[in-house]
C-alpha positions as CSV (number, residue, x, y, z in Angstrom):
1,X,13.4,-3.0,20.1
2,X,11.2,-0.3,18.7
3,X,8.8,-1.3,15.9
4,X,9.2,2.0,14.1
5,X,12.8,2.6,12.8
6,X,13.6,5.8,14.8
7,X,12.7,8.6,12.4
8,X,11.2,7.0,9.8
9,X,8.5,8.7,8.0
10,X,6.7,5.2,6.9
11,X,5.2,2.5,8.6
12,X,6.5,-1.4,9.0
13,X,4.1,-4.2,8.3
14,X,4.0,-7.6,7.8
15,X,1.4,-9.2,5.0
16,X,-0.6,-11.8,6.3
17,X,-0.3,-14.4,3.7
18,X,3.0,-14.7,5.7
19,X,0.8,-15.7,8.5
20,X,-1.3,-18.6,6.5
21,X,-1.4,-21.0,9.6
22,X,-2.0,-18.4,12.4
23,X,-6.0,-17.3,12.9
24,X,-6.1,-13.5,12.0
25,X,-6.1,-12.4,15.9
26,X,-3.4,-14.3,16.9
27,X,-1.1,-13.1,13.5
28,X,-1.8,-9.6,15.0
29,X,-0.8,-10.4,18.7
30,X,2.6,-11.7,17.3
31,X,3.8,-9.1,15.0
32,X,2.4,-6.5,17.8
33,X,4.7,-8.4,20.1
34,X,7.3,-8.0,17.2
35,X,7.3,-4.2,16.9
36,X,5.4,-4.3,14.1
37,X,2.6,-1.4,12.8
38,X,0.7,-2.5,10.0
39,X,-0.5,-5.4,8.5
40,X,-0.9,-6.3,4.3
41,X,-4.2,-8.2,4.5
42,X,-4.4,-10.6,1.3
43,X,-8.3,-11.5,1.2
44,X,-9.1,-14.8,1.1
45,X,-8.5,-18.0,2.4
46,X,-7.5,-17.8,5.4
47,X,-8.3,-14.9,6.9
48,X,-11.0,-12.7,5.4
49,X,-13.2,-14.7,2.7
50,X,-14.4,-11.0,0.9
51,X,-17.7,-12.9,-0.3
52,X,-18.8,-14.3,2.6
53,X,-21.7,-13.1,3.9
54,X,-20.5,-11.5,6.9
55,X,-17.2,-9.8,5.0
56,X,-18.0,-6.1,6.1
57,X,-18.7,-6.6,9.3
58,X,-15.5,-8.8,9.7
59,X,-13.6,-6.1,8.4
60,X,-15.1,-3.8,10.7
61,X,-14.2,-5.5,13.4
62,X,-10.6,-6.0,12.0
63,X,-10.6,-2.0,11.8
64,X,-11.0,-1.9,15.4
65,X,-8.6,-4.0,16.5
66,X,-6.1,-2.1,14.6
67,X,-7.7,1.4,15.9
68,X,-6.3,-0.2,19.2
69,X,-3.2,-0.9,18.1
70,X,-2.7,2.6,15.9
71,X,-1.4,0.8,12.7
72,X,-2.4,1.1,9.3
73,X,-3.3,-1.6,6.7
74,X,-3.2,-2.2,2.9
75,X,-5.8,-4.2,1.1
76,X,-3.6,-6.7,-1.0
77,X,-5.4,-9.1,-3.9
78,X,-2.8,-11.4,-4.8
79,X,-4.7,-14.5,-3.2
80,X,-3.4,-17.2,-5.1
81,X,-6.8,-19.6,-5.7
82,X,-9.6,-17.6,-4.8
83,X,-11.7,-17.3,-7.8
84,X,-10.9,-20.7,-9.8
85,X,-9.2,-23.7,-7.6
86,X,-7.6,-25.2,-10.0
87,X,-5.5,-22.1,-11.5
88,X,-3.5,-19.9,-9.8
89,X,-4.2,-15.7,-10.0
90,X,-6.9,-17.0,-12.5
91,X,-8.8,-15.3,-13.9
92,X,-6.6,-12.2,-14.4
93,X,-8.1,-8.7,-16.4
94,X,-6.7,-10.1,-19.3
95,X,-8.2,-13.1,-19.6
96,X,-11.4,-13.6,-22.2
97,X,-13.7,-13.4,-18.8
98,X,-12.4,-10.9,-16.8
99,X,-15.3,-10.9,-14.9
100,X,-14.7,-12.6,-11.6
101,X,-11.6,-10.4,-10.8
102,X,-13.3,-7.3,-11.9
103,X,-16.2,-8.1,-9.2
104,X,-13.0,-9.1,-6.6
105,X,-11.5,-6.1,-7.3
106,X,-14.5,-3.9,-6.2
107,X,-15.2,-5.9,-3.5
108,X,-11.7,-5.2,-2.6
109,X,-12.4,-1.8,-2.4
110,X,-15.8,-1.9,-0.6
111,X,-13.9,-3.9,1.8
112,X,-10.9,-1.4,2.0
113,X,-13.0,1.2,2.7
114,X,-14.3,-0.4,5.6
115,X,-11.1,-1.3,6.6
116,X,-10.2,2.6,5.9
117,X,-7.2,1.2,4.4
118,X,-3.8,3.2,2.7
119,X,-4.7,1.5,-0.4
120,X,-5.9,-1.6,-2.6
121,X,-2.3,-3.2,-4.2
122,X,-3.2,-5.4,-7.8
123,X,-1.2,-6.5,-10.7
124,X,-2.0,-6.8,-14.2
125,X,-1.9,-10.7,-14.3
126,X,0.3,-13.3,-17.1
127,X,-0.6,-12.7,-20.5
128,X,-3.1,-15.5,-21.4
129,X,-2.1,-18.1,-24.2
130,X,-3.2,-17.2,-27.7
131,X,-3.6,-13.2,-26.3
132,X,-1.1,-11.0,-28.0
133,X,0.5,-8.4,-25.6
134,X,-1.0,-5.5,-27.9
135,X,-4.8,-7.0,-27.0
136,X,-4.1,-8.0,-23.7
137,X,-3.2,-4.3,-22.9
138,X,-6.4,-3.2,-24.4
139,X,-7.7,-5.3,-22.5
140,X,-6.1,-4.0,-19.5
141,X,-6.9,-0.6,-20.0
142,X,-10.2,-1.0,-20.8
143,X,-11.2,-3.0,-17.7
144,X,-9.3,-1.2,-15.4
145,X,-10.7,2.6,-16.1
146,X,-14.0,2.0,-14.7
147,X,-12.6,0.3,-11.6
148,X,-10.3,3.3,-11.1
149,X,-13.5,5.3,-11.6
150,X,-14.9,3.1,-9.1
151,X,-11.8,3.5,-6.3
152,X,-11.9,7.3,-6.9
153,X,-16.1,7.6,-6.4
154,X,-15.3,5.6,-3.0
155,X,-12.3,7.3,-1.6
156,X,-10.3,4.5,-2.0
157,X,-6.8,4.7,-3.6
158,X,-5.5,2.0,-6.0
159,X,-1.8,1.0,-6.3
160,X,-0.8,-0.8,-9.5
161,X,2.3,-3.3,-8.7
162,X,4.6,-4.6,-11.7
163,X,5.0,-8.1,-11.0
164,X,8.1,-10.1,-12.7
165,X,6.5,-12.2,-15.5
166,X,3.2,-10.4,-15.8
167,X,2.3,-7.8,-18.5
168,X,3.0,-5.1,-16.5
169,X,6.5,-6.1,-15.0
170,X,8.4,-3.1,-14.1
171,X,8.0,0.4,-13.0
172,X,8.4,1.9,-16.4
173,X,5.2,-0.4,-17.8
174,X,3.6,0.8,-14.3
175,X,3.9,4.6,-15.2
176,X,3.3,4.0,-19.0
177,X,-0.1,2.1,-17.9
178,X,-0.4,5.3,-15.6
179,X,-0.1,7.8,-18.5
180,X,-2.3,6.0,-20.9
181,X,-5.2,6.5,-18.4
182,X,-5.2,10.1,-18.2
183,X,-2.8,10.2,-14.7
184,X,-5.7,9.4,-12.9
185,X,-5.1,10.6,-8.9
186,X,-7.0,7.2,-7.7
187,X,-4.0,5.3,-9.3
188,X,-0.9,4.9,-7.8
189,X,2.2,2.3,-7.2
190,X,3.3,-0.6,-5.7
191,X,6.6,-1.3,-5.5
192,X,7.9,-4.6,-4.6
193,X,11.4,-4.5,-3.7
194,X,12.5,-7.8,-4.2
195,X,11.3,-7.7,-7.7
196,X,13.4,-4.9,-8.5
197,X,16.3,-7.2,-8.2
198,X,14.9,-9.3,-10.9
199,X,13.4,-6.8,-14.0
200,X,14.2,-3.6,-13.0
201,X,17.3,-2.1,-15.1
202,X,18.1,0.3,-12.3
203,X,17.8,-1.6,-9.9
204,X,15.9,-1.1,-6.3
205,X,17.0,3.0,-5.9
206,X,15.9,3.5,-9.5
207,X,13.1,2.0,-9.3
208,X,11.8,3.8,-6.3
209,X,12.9,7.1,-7.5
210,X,10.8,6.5,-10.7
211,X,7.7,5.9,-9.1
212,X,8.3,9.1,-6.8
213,X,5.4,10.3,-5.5
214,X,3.0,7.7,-7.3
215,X,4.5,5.3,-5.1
216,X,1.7,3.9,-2.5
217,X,2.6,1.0,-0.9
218,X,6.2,-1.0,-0.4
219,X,6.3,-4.5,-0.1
220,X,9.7,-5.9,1.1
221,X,11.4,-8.8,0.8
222,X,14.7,-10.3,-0.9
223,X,15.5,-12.3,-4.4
224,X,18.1,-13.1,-6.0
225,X,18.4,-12.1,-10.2
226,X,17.3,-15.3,-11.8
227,X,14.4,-16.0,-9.7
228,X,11.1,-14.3,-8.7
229,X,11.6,-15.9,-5.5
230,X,10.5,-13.6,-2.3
231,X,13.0,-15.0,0.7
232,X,14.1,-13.9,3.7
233,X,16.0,-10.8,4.1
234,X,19.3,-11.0,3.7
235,X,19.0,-14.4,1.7
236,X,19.5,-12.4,-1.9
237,X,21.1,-9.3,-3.6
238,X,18.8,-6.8,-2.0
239,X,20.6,-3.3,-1.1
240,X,17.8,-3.0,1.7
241,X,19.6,-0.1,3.2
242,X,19.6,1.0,-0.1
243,X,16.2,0.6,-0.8
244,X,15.4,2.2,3.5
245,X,17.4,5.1,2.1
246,X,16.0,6.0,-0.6
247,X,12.2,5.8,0.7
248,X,13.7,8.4,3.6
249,X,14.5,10.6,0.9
250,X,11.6,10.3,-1.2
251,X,10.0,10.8,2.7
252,X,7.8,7.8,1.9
253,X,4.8,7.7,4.1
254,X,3.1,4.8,3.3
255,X,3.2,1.3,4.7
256,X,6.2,-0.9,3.8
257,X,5.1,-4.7,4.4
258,X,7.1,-7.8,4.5
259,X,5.6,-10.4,1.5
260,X,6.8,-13.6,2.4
261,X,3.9,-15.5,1.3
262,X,6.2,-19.6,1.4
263,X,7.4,-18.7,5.0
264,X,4.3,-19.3,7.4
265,X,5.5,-23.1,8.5
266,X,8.2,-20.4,10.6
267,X,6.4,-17.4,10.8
268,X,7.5,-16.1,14.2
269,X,10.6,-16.7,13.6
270,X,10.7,-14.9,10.0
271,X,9.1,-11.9,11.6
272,X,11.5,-12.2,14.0
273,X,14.5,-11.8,12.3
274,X,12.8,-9.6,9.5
275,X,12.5,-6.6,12.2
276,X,16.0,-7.4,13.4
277,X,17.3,-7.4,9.6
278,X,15.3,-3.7,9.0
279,X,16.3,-2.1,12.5
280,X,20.2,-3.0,11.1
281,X,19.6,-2.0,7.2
282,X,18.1,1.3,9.2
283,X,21.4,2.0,10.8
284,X,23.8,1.6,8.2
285,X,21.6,3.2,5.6
Protein backbone atom coordinates (compact mmCIF):
# COMPACT_ATOMS: atom_id res chain seq x y z
CA UNK A 1 0.00 0.00 0.00
CA UNK A 2 1.29 3.45 -0.97
CA UNK A 3 1.70 6.04 1.86
CA UNK A 4 0.67 8.87 -0.39
CA UNK A 5 -3.01 8.59 -1.66
CA UNK A 6 -2.27 8.37 -5.48
CA UNK A 7 -2.55 12.07 -6.58
CA UNK A 8 -2.85 13.79 -3.68
CA UNK A 9 -1.44 17.14 -3.48
CA UNK A 10 -0.90 16.86 0.53
CA UNK A 11 1.00 14.90 2.74
CA UNK A 12 -0.15 12.09 5.42
CA UNK A 13 1.19 12.21 8.90
CA UNK A 14 0.69 10.82 12.08
CA UNK A 15 1.10 13.18 15.37
CA UNK A 16 3.27 11.82 17.81
CA UNK A 17 1.32 12.22 20.98
CA UNK A 18 -0.35 9.18 19.28
CA UNK A 19 2.93 7.51 19.80
CA UNK A 20 3.32 8.39 23.78
CA UNK A 21 4.82 4.92 24.65
CA UNK A 22 7.19 4.43 21.58
CA UNK A 23 10.83 6.31 21.83
CA UNK A 24 10.80 8.98 19.01
CA UNK A 25 13.01 6.64 16.54
CA UNK A 26 11.15 3.80 16.81
CA UNK A 27 7.50 5.90 16.28
CA UNK A 28 9.20 6.98 12.97
CA UNK A 29 10.32 3.35 11.90
CA UNK A 30 6.67 2.27 12.38
CA UNK A 31 4.61 4.84 10.56
CA UNK A 32 7.54 4.69 7.73
CA UNK A 33 6.70 1.01 7.67
CA UNK A 34 3.01 2.21 7.53
CA UNK A 35 3.20 4.36 4.44
CA UNK A 36 3.23 7.22 6.31
CA UNK A 37 5.16 10.88 5.30
CA UNK A 38 5.08 13.25 8.00
CA UNK A 39 5.00 13.41 11.44
CA UNK A 40 2.91 16.21 14.03
CA UNK A 41 5.56 16.51 16.69
CA UNK A 42 3.80 17.69 20.03
CA UNK A 43 6.87 18.96 22.27
CA UNK A 44 7.18 17.70 25.35
CA UNK A 45 7.12 14.88 27.40
CA UNK A 46 7.93 12.27 25.71
CA UNK A 47 9.65 13.03 22.94
CA UNK A 48 11.34 16.49 22.58
CA UNK A 49 11.49 18.35 26.11
CA UNK A 50 11.87 22.08 24.06
CA UNK A 51 13.72 23.41 27.35
CA UNK A 52 16.19 21.03 27.77
CA UNK A 53 19.38 21.92 27.22
CA UNK A 54 20.22 19.98 24.33
CA UNK A 55 16.52 20.86 22.48
CA UNK A 56 18.14 22.34 19.19
CA UNK A 57 20.42 19.96 18.56
CA UNK A 58 17.82 17.15 19.14
CA UNK A 59 15.79 18.75 16.71
CA UNK A 60 18.53 18.81 14.39
CA UNK A 61 19.05 15.54 14.42
CA UNK A 62 15.26 14.85 14.17
CA UNK A 63 15.50 17.01 10.82
CA UNK A 64 17.84 14.53 9.49
CA UNK A 65 16.24 11.67 10.04
CA UNK A 66 13.34 13.00 8.24
CA UNK A 67 15.66 14.49 5.31
CA UNK A 68 16.19 10.60 4.95
CA UNK A 69 12.95 9.71 4.89
CA UNK A 70 11.56 12.94 2.59
CA UNK A 71 8.63 13.86 4.93
CA UNK A 72 7.62 16.92 6.30
CA UNK A 73 6.66 17.92 9.89
CA UNK A 74 4.47 20.37 11.85
CA UNK A 75 5.47 21.80 15.16
CA UNK A 76 2.22 21.09 17.32
CA UNK A 77 1.94 22.80 21.18
CA UNK A 78 -0.93 21.08 22.59
CA UNK A 79 1.21 19.19 25.26
CA UNK A 80 -1.12 18.62 27.83
CA UNK A 81 1.11 19.29 31.35
CA UNK A 82 4.11 20.86 30.19
CA UNK A 83 4.26 24.13 31.84
CA UNK A 84 2.22 23.51 35.26
CA UNK A 85 1.68 19.62 36.33
CA UNK A 86 -1.12 19.91 38.00
CA UNK A 87 -3.38 21.79 35.21
CA UNK A 88 -3.93 20.76 31.97
CA UNK A 89 -3.00 23.39 28.79
CA UNK A 90 -2.26 25.71 31.71
CA UNK A 91 -1.31 28.50 31.52
CA UNK A 92 -3.08 29.48 28.35
CA UNK A 93 -2.63 33.35 26.60
CA UNK A 94 -5.52 34.17 28.47
CA UNK A 95 -4.73 33.54 31.67
CA UNK A 96 -3.48 36.59 34.17
CA UNK A 97 0.27 35.17 33.54
CA UNK A 98 0.53 34.36 30.18
CA UNK A 99 3.99 34.30 30.45
CA UNK A 100 5.08 30.67 30.40
CA UNK A 101 3.18 29.81 27.14
CA UNK A 102 4.30 33.02 25.53
CA UNK A 103 8.11 31.83 26.18
CA UNK A 104 6.78 28.08 24.90
CA UNK A 105 5.37 29.45 22.09
CA UNK A 106 8.76 31.05 20.83
CA UNK A 107 10.66 28.30 21.76
CA UNK A 108 8.25 26.47 19.55
CA UNK A 109 9.26 28.44 16.81
CA UNK A 110 13.04 28.45 17.42
CA UNK A 111 12.60 24.80 17.52
CA UNK A 112 10.45 24.77 14.28
CA UNK A 113 12.86 26.42 12.52
CA UNK A 114 15.39 24.04 13.17
CA UNK A 115 13.13 21.49 12.48
CA UNK A 116 12.36 23.59 9.05
CA UNK A 117 8.89 22.73 9.76
CA UNK A 118 5.35 23.54 7.59
CA UNK A 119 4.25 25.31 10.51
CA UNK A 120 3.77 25.87 14.40
CA UNK A 121 -0.23 24.73 15.17
CA UNK A 122 -1.63 26.62 18.72
CA UNK A 123 -5.01 27.34 20.17
CA UNK A 124 -6.32 30.14 22.08
CA UNK A 125 -6.81 28.10 25.32
CA UNK A 126 -10.42 27.98 27.89
CA UNK A 127 -11.52 31.14 29.04
CA UNK A 128 -10.18 31.44 32.65
CA UNK A 129 -12.76 31.76 35.58
CA UNK A 130 -13.69 35.34 36.52
CA UNK A 131 -12.17 36.51 32.71
CA UNK A 132 -15.01 37.85 30.66
CA UNK A 133 -14.84 36.66 26.97
CA UNK A 134 -14.51 40.47 25.88
CA UNK A 135 -11.05 40.75 28.12
CA UNK A 136 -9.89 37.42 27.49
CA UNK A 137 -9.87 38.33 23.63
CA UNK A 138 -7.87 41.46 24.45
CA UNK A 139 -6.01 39.47 25.94
CA UNK A 140 -5.54 37.27 23.13
CA UNK A 141 -4.80 39.71 20.71
CA UNK A 142 -2.51 41.52 22.51
CA UNK A 143 -0.27 38.64 23.38
CA UNK A 144 -0.39 37.05 20.28
CA UNK A 145 0.78 40.09 17.79
CA UNK A 146 4.20 40.13 18.92
CA UNK A 147 4.61 36.38 18.72
CA UNK A 148 3.28 36.59 15.14
CA UNK A 149 5.75 39.40 14.71
CA UNK A 150 8.16 37.01 16.10
CA UNK A 151 7.16 33.77 13.64
CA UNK A 152 7.18 36.25 10.69
CA UNK A 153 11.05 37.83 11.72
CA UNK A 154 12.00 33.95 11.79
CA UNK A 155 10.44 32.53 8.75
CA UNK A 156 8.28 30.47 10.58
CA UNK A 157 4.53 30.26 9.74
CA UNK A 158 1.91 30.08 12.60
CA UNK A 159 -1.42 28.23 12.25
CA UNK A 160 -4.19 29.19 14.59
CA UNK A 161 -6.57 26.01 15.42
CA UNK A 162 -10.17 26.57 16.83
CA UNK A 163 -10.49 24.06 19.40
CA UNK A 164 -14.21 22.98 20.71
CA UNK A 165 -14.59 24.65 24.08
CA UNK A 166 -11.90 27.17 23.88
CA UNK A 167 -12.37 30.94 23.03
CA UNK A 168 -11.59 30.60 19.70
CA UNK A 169 -13.81 27.39 18.77
CA UNK A 170 -14.53 27.48 15.17
CA UNK A 171 -13.30 28.62 11.91
CA UNK A 172 -15.32 31.73 11.82
CA UNK A 173 -13.66 33.02 15.41
CA UNK A 174 -10.35 31.72 13.64
CA UNK A 175 -10.72 34.20 10.66
CA UNK A 176 -12.32 36.95 12.85
CA UNK A 177 -9.06 36.67 15.20
CA UNK A 178 -7.29 36.75 11.69
CA UNK A 179 -8.87 40.03 10.62
CA UNK A 180 -8.56 41.88 13.81
CA UNK A 181 -4.74 41.49 13.50
CA UNK A 182 -4.26 43.13 10.31
CA UNK A 183 -4.30 39.60 8.05
CA UNK A 184 -1.01 39.10 9.01
CA UNK A 185 0.75 36.51 6.28
CA UNK A 186 2.73 34.69 9.34
CA UNK A 187 -0.83 33.63 10.51
CA UNK A 188 -2.58 30.93 9.17
CA UNK A 189 -5.09 27.83 10.09
CA UNK A 190 -5.50 24.75 11.55
CA UNK A 191 -8.19 22.77 10.90
CA UNK A 192 -9.13 19.89 12.98
CA UNK A 193 -11.54 17.74 11.30
CA UNK A 194 -13.03 15.93 13.86
CA UNK A 195 -13.90 19.11 15.53
CA UNK A 196 -15.78 20.25 12.80
CA UNK A 197 -18.35 17.58 13.61
CA UNK A 198 -18.86 19.14 16.91
CA UNK A 199 -19.03 23.30 16.52
CA UNK A 200 -18.83 23.97 13.10
CA UNK A 201 -22.47 24.87 11.60
CA UNK A 202 -21.30 23.69 8.16
CA UNK A 203 -19.93 21.08 8.98
CA UNK A 204 -16.31 19.51 7.84
CA UNK A 205 -16.67 20.86 3.82
CA UNK A 206 -17.66 24.33 5.11
CA UNK A 207 -15.40 24.53 7.32
CA UNK A 208 -12.44 23.80 5.02
CA UNK A 209 -13.75 25.96 2.31
CA UNK A 210 -13.79 28.88 4.81
CA UNK A 211 -10.40 28.70 5.76
CA UNK A 212 -9.35 28.45 1.97
CA UNK A 213 -6.11 29.36 1.46
CA UNK A 214 -5.35 30.31 5.23
CA UNK A 215 -5.58 26.84 5.87
CA UNK A 216 -2.04 25.38 7.06
CA UNK A 217 -2.15 22.29 8.59
CA UNK A 218 -5.03 19.33 8.82
CA UNK A 219 -5.27 17.32 11.65
CA UNK A 220 -7.61 14.18 11.16
CA UNK A 221 -9.43 12.22 13.21
CA UNK A 222 -13.25 11.28 13.91
CA UNK A 223 -16.03 12.47 16.72
CA UNK A 224 -19.17 12.18 17.09
CA UNK A 225 -21.62 15.64 17.80
CA UNK A 226 -21.87 15.66 21.57
CA UNK A 227 -18.36 14.94 22.33
CA UNK A 228 -14.88 16.55 21.64
CA UNK A 229 -13.72 13.11 21.56
CA UNK A 230 -10.88 12.42 18.77
CA UNK A 231 -11.40 8.45 17.98
CA UNK A 232 -10.56 6.24 15.42
CA UNK A 233 -11.71 6.79 11.95
CA UNK A 234 -14.66 5.51 11.17
CA UNK A 235 -15.79 5.39 14.87
CA UNK A 236 -17.99 8.88 14.41
CA UNK A 237 -19.92 11.05 11.90
CA UNK A 238 -16.96 12.17 9.94
CA UNK A 239 -17.64 12.51 6.05
CA UNK A 240 -13.69 11.74 5.66
CA UNK A 241 -14.18 11.38 1.97
CA UNK A 242 -15.85 14.44 2.27
CA UNK A 243 -13.41 16.20 4.15
CA UNK A 244 -10.27 14.15 1.34
CA UNK A 245 -12.46 15.86 -1.30
CA UNK A 246 -12.65 18.92 -0.45
CA UNK A 247 -8.80 19.51 0.52
CA UNK A 248 -8.27 18.05 -3.41
CA UNK A 249 -10.14 20.76 -4.45
CA UNK A 250 -8.95 23.48 -2.36
CA UNK A 251 -5.38 21.56 -3.79
CA UNK A 252 -4.31 21.51 -0.18
CA UNK A 253 -0.62 21.13 0.21
CA UNK A 254 0.07 20.93 3.53
CA UNK A 255 0.48 18.10 5.97
CA UNK A 256 -2.77 16.31 7.06
CA UNK A 257 -1.83 14.35 10.47
CA UNK A 258 -3.77 11.85 12.41
CA UNK A 259 -4.36 13.40 16.30
CA UNK A 260 -5.22 10.52 18.25
CA UNK A 261 -3.56 11.62 21.36
CA UNK A 262 -5.76 8.43 23.91
CA UNK A 263 -4.73 5.70 21.35
CA UNK A 264 -0.86 4.96 22.03
CA UNK A 265 -1.70 1.64 24.47
CA UNK A 266 -2.51 0.36 20.34
CA UNK A 267 -0.61 2.53 18.38
CA UNK A 268 0.50 0.22 15.53
CA UNK A 269 -2.53 -1.05 15.18
CA UNK A 270 -4.38 2.54 15.07
CA UNK A 271 -1.90 3.61 12.49
CA UNK A 272 -2.64 0.62 10.87
CA UNK A 273 -6.04 0.80 10.14
CA UNK A 274 -5.92 4.75 10.02
CA UNK A 275 -3.91 4.44 6.49
CA UNK A 276 -6.24 1.60 5.41
CA UNK A 277 -9.45 3.89 6.50
CA UNK A 278 -7.76 7.07 4.26
CA UNK A 279 -6.48 4.92 1.23
CA UNK A 280 -10.59 3.82 1.13
CA UNK A 281 -12.08 7.48 2.01
CA UNK A 282 -9.52 8.31 -1.02
CA UNK A 283 -11.28 6.03 -3.46
CA UNK A 284 -14.73 6.75 -2.96
CA UNK A 285 -14.22 10.48 -2.50
Amino acid sequence: MSGALPGAGFAVGYGTNGFADHPLDDAVTVLDGLGYRGLALTLGHPHLDPFAPDAPAAAARLRERLDDLGWRVVVETGTRYLLDPSRKHRPNLLDDDAAPREAFLRRAIELAAVLDADCVSLWSGVLPDGVAADRAGDRLRERLAPIVADAAAAGVPLAFEPEPGMLVETVADALALHADLGEPEALGLTVDLGHCVVVEPDGVVGALRAAGPLLRNVQVDDMLPAAHEHLELGHGALDLAAALRTLDELDYRGLAALELPRHSHDAPGVAARSMSALHDAWEAR
